[in-house]
Backbone bond lengths (Angstrom), bond angles and torsions (degrees), N, CA, C in turn:
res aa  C-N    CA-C-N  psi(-1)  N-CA   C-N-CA  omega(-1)  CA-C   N-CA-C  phi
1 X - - - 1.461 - - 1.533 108.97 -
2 X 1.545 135.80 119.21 1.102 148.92 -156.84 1.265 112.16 -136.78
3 X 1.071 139.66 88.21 1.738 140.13 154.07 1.403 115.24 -118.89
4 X 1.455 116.24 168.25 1.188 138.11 179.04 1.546 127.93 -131.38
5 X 0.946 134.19 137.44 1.638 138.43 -178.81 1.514 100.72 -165.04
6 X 1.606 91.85 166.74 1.771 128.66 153.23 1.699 100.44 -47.27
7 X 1.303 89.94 164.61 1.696 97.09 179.89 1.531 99.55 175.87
8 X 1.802 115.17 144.96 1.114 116.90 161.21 1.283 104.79 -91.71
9 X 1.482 124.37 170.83 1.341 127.43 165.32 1.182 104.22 -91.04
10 X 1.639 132.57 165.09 1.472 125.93 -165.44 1.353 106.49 -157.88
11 X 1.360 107.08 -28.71 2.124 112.07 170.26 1.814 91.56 -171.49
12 X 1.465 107.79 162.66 1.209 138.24 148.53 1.389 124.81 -163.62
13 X 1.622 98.56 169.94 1.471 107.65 -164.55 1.537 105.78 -166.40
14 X 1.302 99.69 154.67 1.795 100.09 -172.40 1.345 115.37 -82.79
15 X 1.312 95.56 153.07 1.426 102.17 -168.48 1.690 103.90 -121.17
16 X 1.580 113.97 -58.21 1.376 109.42 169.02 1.556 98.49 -134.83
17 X 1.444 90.23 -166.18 1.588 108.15 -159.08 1.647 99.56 -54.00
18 X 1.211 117.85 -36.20 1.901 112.43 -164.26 1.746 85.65 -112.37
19 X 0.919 131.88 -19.56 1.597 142.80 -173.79 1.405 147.34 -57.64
20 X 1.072 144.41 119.57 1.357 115.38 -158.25 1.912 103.71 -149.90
21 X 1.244 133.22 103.40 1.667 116.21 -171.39 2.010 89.22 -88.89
22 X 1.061 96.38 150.87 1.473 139.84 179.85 1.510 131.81 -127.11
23 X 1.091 112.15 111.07 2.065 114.60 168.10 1.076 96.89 -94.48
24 X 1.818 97.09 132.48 1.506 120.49 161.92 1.568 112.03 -121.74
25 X 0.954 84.85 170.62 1.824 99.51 -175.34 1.546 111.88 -123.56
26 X 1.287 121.56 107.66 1.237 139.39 169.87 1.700 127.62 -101.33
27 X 1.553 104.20 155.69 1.388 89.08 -154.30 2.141 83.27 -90.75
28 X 1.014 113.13 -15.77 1.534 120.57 169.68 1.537 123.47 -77.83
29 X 1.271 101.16 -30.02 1.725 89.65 -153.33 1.945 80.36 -120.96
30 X 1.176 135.22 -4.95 1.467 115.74 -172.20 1.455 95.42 77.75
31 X 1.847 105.05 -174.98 1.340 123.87 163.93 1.500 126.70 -59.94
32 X 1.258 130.91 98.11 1.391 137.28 -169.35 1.764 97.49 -122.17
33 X 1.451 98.67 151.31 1.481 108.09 -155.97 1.887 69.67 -121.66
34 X 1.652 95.69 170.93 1.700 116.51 168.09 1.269 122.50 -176.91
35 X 0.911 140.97 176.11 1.461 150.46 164.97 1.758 102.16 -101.88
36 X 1.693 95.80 138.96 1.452 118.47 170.03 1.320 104.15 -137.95
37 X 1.646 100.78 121.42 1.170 113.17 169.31 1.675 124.49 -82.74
38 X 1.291 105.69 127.07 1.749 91.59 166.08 1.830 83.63 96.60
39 X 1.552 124.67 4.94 1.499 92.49 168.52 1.517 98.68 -112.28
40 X 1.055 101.16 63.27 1.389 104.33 153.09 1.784 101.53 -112.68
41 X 1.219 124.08 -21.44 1.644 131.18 -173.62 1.934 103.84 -58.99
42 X 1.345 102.55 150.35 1.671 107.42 -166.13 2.008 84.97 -61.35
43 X 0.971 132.92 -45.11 1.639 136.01 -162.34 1.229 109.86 -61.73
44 X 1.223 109.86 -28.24 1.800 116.83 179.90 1.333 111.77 -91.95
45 X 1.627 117.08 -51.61 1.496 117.62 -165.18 1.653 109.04 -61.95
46 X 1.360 107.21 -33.18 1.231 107.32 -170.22 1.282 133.47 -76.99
47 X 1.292 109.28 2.58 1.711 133.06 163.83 1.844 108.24 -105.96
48 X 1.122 122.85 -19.67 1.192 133.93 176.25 1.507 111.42 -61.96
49 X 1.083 151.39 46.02 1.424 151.91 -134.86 1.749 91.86 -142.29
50 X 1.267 96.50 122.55 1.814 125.37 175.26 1.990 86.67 -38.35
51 X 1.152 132.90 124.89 1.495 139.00 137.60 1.142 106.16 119.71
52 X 2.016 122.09 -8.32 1.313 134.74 173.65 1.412 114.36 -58.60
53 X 1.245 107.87 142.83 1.385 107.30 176.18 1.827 101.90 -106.39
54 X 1.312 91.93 148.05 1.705 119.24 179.65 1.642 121.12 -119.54
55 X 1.549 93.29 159.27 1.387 87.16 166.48 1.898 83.13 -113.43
56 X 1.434 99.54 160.42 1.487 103.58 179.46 1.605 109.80 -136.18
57 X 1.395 126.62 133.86 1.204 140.95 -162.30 1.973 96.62 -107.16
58 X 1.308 134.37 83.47 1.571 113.04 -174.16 1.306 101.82 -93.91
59 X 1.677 116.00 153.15 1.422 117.65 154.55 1.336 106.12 -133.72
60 X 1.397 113.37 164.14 1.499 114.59 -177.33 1.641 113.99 -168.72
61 X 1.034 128.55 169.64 1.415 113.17 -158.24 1.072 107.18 -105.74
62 X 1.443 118.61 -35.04 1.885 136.33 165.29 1.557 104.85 -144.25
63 X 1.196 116.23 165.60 1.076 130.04 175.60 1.483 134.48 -43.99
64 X 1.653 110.58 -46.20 1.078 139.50 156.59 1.575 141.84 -50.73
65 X 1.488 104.97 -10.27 1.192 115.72 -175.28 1.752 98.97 -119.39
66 X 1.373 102.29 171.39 1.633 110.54 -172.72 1.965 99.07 -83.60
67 X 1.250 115.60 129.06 1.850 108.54 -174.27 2.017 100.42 -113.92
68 X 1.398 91.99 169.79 1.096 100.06 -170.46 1.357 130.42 -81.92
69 X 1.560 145.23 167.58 1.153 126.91 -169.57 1.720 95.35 -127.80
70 X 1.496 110.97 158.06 1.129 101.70 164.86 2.068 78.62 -135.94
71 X 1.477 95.34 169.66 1.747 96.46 -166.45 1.484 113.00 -158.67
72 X 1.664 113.57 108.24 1.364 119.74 170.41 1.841 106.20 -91.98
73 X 1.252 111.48 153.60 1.066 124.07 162.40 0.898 131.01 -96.20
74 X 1.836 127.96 106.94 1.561 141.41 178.33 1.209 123.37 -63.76
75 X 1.679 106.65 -64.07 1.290 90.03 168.34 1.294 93.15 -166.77
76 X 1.609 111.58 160.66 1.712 124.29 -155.79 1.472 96.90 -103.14
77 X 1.419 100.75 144.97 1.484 128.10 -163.31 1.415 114.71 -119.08
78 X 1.192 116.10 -64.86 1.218 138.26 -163.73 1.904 109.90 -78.47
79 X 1.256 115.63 -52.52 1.529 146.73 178.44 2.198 71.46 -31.04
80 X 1.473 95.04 -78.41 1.762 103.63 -152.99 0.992 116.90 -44.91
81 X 1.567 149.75 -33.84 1.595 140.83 129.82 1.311 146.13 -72.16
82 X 1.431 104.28 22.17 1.710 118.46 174.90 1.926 99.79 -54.76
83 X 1.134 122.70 -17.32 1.615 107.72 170.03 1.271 97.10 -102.10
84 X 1.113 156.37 1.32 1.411 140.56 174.56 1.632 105.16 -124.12
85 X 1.465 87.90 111.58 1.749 109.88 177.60 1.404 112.47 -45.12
86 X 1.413 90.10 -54.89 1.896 92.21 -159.75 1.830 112.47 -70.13
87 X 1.539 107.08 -25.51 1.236 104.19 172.18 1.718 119.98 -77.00
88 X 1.191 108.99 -48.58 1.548 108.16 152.47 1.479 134.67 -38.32
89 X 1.754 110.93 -35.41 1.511 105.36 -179.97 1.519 95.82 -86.64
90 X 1.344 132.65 0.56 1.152 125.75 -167.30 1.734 97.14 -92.27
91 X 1.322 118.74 -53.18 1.688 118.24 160.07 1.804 123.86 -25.19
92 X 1.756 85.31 -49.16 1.533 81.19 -157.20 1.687 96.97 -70.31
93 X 1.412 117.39 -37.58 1.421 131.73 175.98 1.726 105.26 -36.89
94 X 0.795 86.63 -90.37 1.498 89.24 172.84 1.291 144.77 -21.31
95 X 1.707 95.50 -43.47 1.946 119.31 -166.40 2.318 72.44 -86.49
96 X 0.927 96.56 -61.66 1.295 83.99 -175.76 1.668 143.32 -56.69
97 X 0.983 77.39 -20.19 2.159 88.56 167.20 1.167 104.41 -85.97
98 X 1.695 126.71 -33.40 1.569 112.84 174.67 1.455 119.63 -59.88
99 X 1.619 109.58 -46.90 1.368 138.60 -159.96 1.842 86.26 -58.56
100 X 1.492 116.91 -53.85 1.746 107.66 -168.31 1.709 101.08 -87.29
101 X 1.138 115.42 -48.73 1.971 105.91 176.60 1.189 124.62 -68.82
102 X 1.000 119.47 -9.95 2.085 107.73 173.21 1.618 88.38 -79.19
103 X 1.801 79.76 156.85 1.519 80.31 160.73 1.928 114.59 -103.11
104 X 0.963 110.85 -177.37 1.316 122.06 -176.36 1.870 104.22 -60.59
105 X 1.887 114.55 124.18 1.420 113.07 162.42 1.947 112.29 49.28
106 X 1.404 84.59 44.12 1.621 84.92 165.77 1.529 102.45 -171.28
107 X 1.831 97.89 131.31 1.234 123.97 177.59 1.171 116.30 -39.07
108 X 1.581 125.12 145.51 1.401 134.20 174.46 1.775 80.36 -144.48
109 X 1.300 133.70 100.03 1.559 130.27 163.85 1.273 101.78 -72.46
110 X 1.454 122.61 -59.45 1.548 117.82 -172.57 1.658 123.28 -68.86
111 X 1.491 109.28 -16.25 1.430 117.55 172.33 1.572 100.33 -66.31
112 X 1.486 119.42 -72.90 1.270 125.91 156.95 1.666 133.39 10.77
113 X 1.528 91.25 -75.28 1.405 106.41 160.58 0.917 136.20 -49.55
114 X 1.152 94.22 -74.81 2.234 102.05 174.13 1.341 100.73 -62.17
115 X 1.393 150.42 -27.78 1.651 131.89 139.88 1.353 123.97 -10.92
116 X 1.370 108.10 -82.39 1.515 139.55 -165.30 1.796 102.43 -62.82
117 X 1.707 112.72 -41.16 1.407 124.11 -179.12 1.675 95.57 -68.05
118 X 1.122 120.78 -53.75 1.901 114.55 -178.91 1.604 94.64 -70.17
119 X 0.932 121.98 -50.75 2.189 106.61 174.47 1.444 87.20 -17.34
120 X 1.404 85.70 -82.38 1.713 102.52 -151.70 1.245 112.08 -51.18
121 X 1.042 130.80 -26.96 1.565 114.29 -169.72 2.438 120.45 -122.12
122 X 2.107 82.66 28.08 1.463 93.87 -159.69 1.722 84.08 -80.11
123 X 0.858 138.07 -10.91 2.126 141.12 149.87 0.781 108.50 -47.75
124 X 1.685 153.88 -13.10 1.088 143.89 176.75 1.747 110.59 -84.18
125 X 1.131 94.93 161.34 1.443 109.94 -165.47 1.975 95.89 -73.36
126 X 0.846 120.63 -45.67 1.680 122.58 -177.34 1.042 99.50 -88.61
127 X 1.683 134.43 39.65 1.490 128.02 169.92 1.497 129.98 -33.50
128 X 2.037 87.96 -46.27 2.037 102.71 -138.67 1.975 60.89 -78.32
129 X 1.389 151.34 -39.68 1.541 108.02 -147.60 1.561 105.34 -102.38
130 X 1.063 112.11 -7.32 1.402 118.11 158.80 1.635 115.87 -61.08
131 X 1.423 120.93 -15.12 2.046 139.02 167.64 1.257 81.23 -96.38
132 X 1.559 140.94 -75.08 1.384 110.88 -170.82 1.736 136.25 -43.74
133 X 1.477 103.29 -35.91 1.631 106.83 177.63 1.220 107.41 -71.94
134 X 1.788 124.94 -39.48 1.402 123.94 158.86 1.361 112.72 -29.62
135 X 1.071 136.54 -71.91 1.874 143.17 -157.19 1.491 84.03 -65.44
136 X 1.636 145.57 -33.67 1.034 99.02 -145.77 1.996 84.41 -112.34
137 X 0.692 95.43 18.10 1.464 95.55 169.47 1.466 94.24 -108.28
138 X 0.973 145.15 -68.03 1.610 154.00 -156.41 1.859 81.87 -48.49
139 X 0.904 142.30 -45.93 1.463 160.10 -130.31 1.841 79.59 -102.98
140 X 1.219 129.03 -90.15 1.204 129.71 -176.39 1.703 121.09 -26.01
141 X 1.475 97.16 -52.79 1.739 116.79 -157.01 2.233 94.10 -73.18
142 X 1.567 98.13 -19.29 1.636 106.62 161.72 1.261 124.34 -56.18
143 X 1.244 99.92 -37.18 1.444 97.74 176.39 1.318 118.49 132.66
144 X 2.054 107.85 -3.99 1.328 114.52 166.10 1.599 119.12 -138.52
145 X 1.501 107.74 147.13 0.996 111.06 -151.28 1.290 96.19 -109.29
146 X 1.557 138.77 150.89 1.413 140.69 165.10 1.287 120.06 -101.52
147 X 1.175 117.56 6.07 1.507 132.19 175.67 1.415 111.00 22.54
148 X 1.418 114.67 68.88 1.867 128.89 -157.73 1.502 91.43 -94.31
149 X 1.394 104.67 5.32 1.953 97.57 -165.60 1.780 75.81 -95.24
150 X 1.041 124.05 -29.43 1.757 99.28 -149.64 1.701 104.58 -82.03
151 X 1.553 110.81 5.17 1.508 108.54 175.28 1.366 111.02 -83.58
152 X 1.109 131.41 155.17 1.408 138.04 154.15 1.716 127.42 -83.11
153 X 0.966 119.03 151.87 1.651 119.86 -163.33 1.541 119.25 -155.95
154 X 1.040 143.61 135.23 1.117 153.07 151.79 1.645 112.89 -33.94
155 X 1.706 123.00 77.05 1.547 141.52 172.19 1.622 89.22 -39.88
156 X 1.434 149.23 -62.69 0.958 134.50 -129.44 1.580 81.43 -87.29
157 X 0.795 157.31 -62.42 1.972 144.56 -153.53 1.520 94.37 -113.50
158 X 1.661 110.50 108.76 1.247 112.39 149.48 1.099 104.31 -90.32
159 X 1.025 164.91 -38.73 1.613 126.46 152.07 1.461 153.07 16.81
160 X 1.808 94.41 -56.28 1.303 92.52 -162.33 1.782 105.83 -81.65
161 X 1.516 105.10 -140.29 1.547 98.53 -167.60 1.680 90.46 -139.55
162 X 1.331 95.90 155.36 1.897 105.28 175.97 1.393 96.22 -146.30
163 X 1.338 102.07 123.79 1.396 121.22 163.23 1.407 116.04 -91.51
164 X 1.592 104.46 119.35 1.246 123.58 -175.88 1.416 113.76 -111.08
165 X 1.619 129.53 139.50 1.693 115.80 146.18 1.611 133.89 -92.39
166 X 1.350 105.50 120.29 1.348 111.63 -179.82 1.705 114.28 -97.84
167 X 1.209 98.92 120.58 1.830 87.54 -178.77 1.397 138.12 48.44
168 X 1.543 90.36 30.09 1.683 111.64 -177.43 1.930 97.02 88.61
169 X 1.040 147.14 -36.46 1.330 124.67 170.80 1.812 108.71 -72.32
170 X 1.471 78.27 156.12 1.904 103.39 -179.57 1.976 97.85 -94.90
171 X 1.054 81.59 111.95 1.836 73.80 170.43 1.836 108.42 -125.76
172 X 1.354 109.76 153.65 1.490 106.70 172.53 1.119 117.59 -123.53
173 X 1.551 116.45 117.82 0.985 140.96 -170.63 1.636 130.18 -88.59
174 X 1.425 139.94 139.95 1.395 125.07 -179.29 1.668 113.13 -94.67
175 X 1.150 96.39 123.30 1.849 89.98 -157.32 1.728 107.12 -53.13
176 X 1.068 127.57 5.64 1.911 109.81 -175.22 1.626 80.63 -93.73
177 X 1.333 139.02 15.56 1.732 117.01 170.99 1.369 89.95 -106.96
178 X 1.620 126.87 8.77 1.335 102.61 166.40 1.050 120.57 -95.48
179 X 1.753 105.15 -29.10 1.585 117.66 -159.79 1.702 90.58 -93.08
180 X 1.837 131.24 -8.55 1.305 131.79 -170.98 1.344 93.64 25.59
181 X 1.871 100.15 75.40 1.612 103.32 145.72 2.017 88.42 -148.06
182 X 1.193 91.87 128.66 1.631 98.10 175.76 1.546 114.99 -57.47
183 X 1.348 126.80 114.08 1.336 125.58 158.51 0.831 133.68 -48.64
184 X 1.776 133.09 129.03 1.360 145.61 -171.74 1.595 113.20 -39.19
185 X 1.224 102.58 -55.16 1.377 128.98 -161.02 1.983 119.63 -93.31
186 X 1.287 100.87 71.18 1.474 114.21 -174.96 1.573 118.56 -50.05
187 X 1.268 118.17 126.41 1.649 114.61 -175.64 1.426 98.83 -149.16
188 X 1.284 124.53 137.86 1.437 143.37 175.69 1.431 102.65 -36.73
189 X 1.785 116.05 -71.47 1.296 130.76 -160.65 1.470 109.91 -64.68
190 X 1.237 115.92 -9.67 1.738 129.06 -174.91 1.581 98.36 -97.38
191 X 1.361 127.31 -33.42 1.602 129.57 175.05 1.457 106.74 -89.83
192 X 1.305 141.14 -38.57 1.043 148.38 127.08 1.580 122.66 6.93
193 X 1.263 100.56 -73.19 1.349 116.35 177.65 1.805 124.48 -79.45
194 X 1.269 97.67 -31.71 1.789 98.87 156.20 0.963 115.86 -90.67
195 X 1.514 140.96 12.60 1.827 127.74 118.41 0.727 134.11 -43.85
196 X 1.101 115.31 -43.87 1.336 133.70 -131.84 1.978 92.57 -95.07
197 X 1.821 89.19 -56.41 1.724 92.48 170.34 1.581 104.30 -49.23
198 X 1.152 125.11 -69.00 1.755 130.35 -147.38 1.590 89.85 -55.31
199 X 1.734 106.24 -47.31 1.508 105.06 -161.58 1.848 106.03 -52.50
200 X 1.496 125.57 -53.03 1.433 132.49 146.78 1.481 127.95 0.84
201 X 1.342 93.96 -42.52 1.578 97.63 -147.70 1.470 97.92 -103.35
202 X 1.313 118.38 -43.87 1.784 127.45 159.48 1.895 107.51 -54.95
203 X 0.962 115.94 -57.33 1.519 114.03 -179.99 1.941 102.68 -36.21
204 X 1.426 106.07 -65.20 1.700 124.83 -175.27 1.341 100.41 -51.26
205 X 1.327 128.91 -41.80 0.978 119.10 -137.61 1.906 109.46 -118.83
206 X 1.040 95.51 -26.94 1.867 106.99 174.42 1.805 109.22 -140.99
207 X 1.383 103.34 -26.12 2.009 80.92 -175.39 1.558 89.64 -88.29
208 X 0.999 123.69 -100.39 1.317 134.36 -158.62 1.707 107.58 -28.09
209 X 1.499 142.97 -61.64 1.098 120.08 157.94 1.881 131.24 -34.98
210 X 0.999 88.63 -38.98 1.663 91.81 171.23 1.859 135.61 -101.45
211 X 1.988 92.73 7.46 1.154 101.33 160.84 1.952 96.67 76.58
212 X 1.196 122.23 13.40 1.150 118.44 170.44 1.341 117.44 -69.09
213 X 1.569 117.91 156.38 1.077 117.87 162.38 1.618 137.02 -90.67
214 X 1.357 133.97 102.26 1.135 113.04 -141.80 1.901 115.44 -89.82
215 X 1.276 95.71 141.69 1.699 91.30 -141.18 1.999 105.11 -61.30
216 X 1.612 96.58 168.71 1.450 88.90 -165.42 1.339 117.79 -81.15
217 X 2.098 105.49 -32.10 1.485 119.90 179.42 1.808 112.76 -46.09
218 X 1.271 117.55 -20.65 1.094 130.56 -179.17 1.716 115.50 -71.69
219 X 1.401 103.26 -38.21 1.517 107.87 -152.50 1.734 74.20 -93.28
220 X 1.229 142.08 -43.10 1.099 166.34 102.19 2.243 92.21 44.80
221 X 1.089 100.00 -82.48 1.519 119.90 -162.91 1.702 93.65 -80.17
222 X 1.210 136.90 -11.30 1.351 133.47 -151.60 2.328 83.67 -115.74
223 X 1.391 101.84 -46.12 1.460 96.23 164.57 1.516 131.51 -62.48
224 X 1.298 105.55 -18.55 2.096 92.67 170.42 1.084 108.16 -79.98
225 X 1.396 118.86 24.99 1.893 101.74 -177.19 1.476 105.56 -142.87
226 X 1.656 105.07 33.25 1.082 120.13 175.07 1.835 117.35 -95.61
C-alpha cells in the first residue's frame, strides 16, 4: 500500500537506534502513525518538530500493520515561536488533542482545515481566541455540539459570564462564545475562563468517559493566563 500527501506532524518517539514512529495528520488519510528510519540523524530530526508541516511518502504491506515513512519538509512551524512560550504551548496543545481525539486512518477534511487556518493565522494578535474557537469547533466536528448559539445574552458586555446547563452539567460561560464575536477588550481572566469552559467540556465529554489522559501541554497553555 503506497500513497503520498501533506501532513502536519502531531507526536513522535523512538523506536530504534536510527528509528523514530510519528503521527501525522492528513487532510486524506486522517491520523496515521509510521516508522521513519534514519530520523534519528541531526538532518532529519531537525525538521521533525511537533506542528511542522511535511510532505509524506507511506508504504506498507497491508493495512493492518504499522508502514513506513519517508519525509520532506514543507514548511516550518514550530522553529518561528521557539522564543514565545505561549505560542509554542499553544502548538503543542493542539498537535496533542489531535494526536489523542482522531480516530485511527480516517478523514476529518474540515478538522484539517480549521487546523491549518489557526497554523496560519496563530501570528495574529487575537491568536489565544482564535485556539479557543478551534476547541470549540474541534469539540463539535467530534460529534458534540453545545449549541451556545441557542442561549441568549446581554450583546452589550461580552465580558460578563452566563451560566448555562449542558447535559446535566452547570458550566460558565463568557458571553462573546455565545454571540462568537471576539471582545474589544482582552483580559487574562476572560481567556482563562474560556479554557477552562472548553477544557470542561472535552474532559465530560471524550477523556474521562474514555479514560483518556488529558494532555499536559494544554493544562500547560491554560496556566499563562492565570
Amino acid at each position: 500500500m503506497i500513497w503520498e500527501d501533506e501532513c502536519y506532524l502531531l507526536s513522535k518517539r523512538k523506536f530504534k537506534e536510527n528509528a523514530i514512529i510519528i503521527n501525522i495528520f492528513t487532510k486524506e488519510k486522517g491520523r496515521i502513525d509510521g516508522i521513519v528510519y534514519g530520523g534519528t540523524s541531526r538532518k532529519v530530526k531537525n525538521y521533525l518538530q511537533i506542528s511542522n508541516k511535511l510532505f509524506v511518502s507511506h508504504t506498507s504491506k497491508n493495512e493492518n500493520r504499522i508502514g513506513y515513512f519517508k519525509t520532506e519538509l514543507i514548511k516550518p512551524v514550530s522553529p518561528l515561536y521557539f522564543n514565545d512560550k505561549e505560542r509554542t504551548s499553544v502548538l503543542m496543545s493542539i498537535c496533542s488533542l489531535l494526536n489523542i481525539l482522531l480516530p485511527d486512518s480516517q478523514p476529518n477534511p474540515k478538522i484539517y482545515d480549521s487546523f491549518e487556518n489557526l497554523i496560519n493565522s496563530i501570528n495574529l494578535e487575537n491568536w489565544i481566541f482564535l485556539y479557543i474557537f478551534f476547541e470549540l469547533n474541534l469539540i463539535k466536528a467530534l460529534g458534540y455540539d453545545t449549541n451556545l448559539s441557542e442561549h441568549q445574552i446581554n450583546k452589550s458586555n461580552e465580558q460578563t459570564l452566563k451560566k448555562i446547563k449542558i447535559d446535566g452539567y452547570i458550566y460558565e460561560i463568557p458571553n462573546y462564545l455565545i454571540s462568537k464575536k471576539i471582545p474589544i477588550n482582552l483580559t487574562n481572566d476572560l481567556i482563562r475562563k474560556s479554557l477552562y469552559f472548553t477544557r470542561q467540556v472535552m474532559l465530560n465529554k471524550f477523556f474521562i468517559p474514555n479514560n483518556l489522559l488529558f494532555p499536559k501541554s494544554r493544562l500547560i497553555l491554560e496556566n499563562y493566563f492565570n
